[in-house]
Every structure is written in C-alpha cells, then in structure tokens.
N, C-alpha and C positions, 0 to 999 in steps of 0.2 A: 818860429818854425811851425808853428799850429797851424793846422790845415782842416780839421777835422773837429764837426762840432756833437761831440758826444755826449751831451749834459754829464750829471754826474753820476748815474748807475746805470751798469751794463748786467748782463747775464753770462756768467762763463758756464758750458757747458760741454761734452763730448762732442766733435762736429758732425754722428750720428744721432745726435740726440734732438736734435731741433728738428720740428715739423715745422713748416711753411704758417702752416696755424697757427703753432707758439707763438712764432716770430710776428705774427699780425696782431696779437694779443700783449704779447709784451712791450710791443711798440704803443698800444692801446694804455698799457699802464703807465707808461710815462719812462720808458729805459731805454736808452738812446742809444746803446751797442750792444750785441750779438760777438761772445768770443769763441771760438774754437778750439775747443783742446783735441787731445788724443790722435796730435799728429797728422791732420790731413794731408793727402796725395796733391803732389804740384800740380794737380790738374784740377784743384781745390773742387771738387764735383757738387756739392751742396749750396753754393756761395751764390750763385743766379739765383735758384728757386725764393732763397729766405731775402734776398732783395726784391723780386716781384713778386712776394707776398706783402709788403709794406714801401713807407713812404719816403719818411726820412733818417729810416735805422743805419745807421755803419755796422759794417761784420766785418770784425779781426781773424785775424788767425791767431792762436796764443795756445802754441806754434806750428807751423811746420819746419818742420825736423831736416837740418841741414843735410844728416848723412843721408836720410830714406829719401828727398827732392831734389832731383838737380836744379840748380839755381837756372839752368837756359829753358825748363822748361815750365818752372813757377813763374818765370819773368812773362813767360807767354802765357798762362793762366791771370797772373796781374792785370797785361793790356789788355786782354779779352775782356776781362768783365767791369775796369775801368772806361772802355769804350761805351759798355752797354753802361754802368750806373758812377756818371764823373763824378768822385771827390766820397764815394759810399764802401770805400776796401781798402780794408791797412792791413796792410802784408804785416804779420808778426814771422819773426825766424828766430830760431836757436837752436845753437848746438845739443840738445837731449840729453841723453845719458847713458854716458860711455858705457856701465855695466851691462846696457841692453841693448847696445848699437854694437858692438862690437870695432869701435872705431879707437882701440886703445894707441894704437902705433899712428895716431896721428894728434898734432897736438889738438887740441879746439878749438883755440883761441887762433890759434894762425888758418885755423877751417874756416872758420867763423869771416875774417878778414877776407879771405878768397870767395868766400860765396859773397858778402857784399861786393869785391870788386868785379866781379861776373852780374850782381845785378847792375851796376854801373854800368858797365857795355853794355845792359839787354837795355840801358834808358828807365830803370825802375826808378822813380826820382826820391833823395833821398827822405823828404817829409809826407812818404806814401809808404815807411818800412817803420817798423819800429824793431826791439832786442828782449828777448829775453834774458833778462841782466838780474846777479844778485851781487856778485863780487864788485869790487871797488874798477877792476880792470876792463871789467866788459859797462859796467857805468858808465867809465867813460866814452867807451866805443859807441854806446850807445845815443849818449850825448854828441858826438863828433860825428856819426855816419848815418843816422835815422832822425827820426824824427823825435823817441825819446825809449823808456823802458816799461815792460810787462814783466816786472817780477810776482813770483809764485811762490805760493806756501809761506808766507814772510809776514808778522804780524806789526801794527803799526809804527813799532821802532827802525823798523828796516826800513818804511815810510818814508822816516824822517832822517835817515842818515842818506839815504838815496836821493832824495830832494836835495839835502845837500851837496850832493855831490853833484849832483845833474845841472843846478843850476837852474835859475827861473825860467829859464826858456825852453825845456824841453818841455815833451808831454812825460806822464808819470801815470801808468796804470796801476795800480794794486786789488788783486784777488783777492776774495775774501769766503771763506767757508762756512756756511751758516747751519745750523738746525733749529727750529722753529718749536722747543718742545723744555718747557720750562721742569722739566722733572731732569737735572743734570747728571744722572747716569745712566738714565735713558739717553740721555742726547750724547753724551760722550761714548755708548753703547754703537749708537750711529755711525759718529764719528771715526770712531776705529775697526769702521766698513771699509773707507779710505787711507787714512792716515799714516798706519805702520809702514805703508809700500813704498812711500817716500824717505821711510828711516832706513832705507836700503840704499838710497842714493845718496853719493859722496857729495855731492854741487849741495843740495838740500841741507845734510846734516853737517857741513862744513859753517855752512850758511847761519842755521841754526846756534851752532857752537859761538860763531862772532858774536853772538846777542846773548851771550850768556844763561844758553841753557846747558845742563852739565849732563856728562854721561849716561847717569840714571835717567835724566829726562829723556833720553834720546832713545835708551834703551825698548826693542818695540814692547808693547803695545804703542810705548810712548805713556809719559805719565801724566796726570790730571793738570798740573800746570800747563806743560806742552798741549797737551787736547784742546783746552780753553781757549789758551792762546791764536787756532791755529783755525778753528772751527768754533765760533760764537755760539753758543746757545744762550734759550730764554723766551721771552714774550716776544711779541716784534717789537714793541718799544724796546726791551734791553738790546736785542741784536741789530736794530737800528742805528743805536749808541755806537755796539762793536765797528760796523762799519762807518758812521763818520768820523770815527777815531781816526783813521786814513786819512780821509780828507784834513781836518786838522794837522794830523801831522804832515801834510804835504802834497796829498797826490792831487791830481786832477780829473779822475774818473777811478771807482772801484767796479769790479767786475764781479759780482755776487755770483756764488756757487751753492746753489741750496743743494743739504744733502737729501732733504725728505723724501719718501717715498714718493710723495706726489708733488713733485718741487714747483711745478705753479701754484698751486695752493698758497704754496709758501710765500713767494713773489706774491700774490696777490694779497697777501696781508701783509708783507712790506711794504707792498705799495702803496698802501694805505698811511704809514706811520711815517714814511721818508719826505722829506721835506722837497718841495718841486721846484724849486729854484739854489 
C-alpha cells in the first residue's frame, strides 16, 4: 500500500510552527516529511505554502481532529492540494481526546469508522490516509482502511508490538521526542515543558500502562524513567541511537520532535549524525 516516499526522518511539529523556510531547510538536510500536529482546521491552511517552498517533502497531518474537521470538508482541503502537489499529502486523522473535545457521549471508535466512511464517499483514496493508532483495535483499523499508523508519545516497544500487528504492509510512522543536551536534568527539565499534559490523557496513559510503566511513573511530572523513555536526551550521536531504535524495532519513518529552544539547531546536528540511507 506504500505510496509515499518519505526516507527515514521527518520533522513533527505544531502546524503553526513551520515557516515556509524551515521547510526549504529541512528538506535541505536530508528529512523527507513535514508532520503536523496541534490539530489543523479541515481547510488544512499552512499545507500549500511548506509545499511550494520545497521539492520533494511530503507534509502529514499528525492529526486532524475528527470532532473539530468535518470529514466533507477535509476531503475538499485533500483534493485541493493533491491537485496542486500529486502524491506530496497524507491526510493523518484521529479521534483526540475526549477530555478536551468534549465528545464523551459519542463512542470514538465508531466516530472514527464514520469519518473514514465519509472520506470514502468524498473519493479520499484509502493509501492517501493514514490513523492515529495506539491500541490493538485502531491497529487494526488502521492497517484495514489507511494506509498504515502515526502513533504518538510511544517509545520503541510500542514500535515493535505495532509492527506486529500491522503487518509488513502497511506504513508505520513513530514520533520521537528529542532534546539535544547532554546534562540529563537539564534536558529532562525540558522535557517536562511538554510531557505531563499528556499524563492527563486517558488514550496516552492507558497506552503507557500496556508497556509497563506503573502508576508512579505516570504520576505527573512523570518520573525519570518515563521522561527518558518518552523524550531522548544526550549528544546527537546518543539521541541518534534513541531514534533509530524505532526504526529497528519496526517502523518505516520516525518523525523527530525536537524540544529545544531553537529546535533547528537541533535538526541540524542530527542531521549531521543520522545516517542517509
């Protein structure tokens, strides 16, 4: 079902966070996708510009948010900008998070199911979609109705029990959280800039729990196990390491999230230590 040629390191970041410049720079260093987080509007408004600032980058979305998008009009955002750049935009979707969506009285998973059979009518094809999946039940969904899975926050044992599941055929994205700062509570300092917000989320720390991390870990800040885990820090050679541990265990593209202040910086010294083929 691969459709899409993303070497093996992408950039996740907020889909206001990318300048049209990043994007012509990162592609410069050798990173073959552009992921979007923090929910873009079905009318995905940033997605043209960081395409014609470069050549041959893909830009995900990872995700928009099935309650906040309606599917009839992300499917018209899809063909728009599939027209303008064929074979360079993969729709990521997933259902969010109930605590913040307010969509308790609906299930997700049967949400989830409706908004792909609504891309289905709008003609989205299904190896132009991928899933935000961490559970065994949307694995599969994800394997069966996309193209394959963008799980998040999950360090590289989830990798490889998701691989398994998914099977060799799909795609298999894994996020990976970096800081670039070999003084380890400094960088864990960093780290739980971002970190705790997700020990609020039930998908996450459910997720979390299956991999055997135990209450105390979870507990926020989150403990120094959890942090490590969750968010590499070190030299770029050791955080290097961190993320082709993914690859190893399975995936087919990692999506690097550097936390740094000045997170090209950081990228640019990864891109130095990360191997190009």
């Amino acid at each position: 079902m691969a459709k899409y040629d993303l070497g093996k390191f992408g950039v996740w970041r907020g889909y206001q966070g990318f300048t049209p410049e990043d994007a012509a720079e990162l592609e410069k260093l050798g990173f073959g996708a552009l992921w979007l987080g923090g929910s873009p509007p079905a009318e995905l408004p940033v997605v043209e510009a960081l395409l014609e600032a470069t050549e041959r980058l893909t830009v995900g979305t990872s995700i928009v948010n099935i309650w906040a998008a309606e599917a009839k009009a992300t499917a018209e955002s899809f063909h728009r900008i599939e027209a303008r750049f064929p074979g360079r935009f993969l729709l990521g979707i997933g259902v969010g998070h109930r605590e913040n969506d307010g969509s308790e009285a609906i299930k997700p998973y049967e949400a989830l199911v409706r908004y792909l059979d609504e891309l289905d009518a709008a003609g989205v094809p299904v190896e132009s979609r991928a899933l935000a999946a961490l559970g065994p039940r949307v694995l599969d969904l994800a394997r069966d109705r996309s193209a394959g899975a963008l799980p998040y926050l999950a360090p590289p044992e989830h990798t490889r029990n998701a691989r398994a599941r998914l099977g060799a055929g799909s795609l298999l994205v894994a996020e990976q959280k970096v800081v670039l700062d070999e003084d380890a509570e400094r960088a864990r300092e960093v780290a739980r800039r971002m970190v705790p917000f997700y020990l609020g989320l039930t998908n996450y720390v459910n997720n979390l729990r299956r991999l055997g991390f135990t209450e105390e870990d979870l507990a926020k800040p989150g403990s120094d196990r959890l942090i490590d885990a969750l968010a590499v820090h070190g030299s770029p050679a050791q955080v290097a390491d961190g993320v082709l541990a993914h690859l190893d265990a399975g995936a087919d593209h990692v999506a690097i999230q550097a936390l740094d202040d000045d997170y090209l910086a950081a990228l640019r010294a990864l891109a130095e230590v990360l191997p190009t083929d």
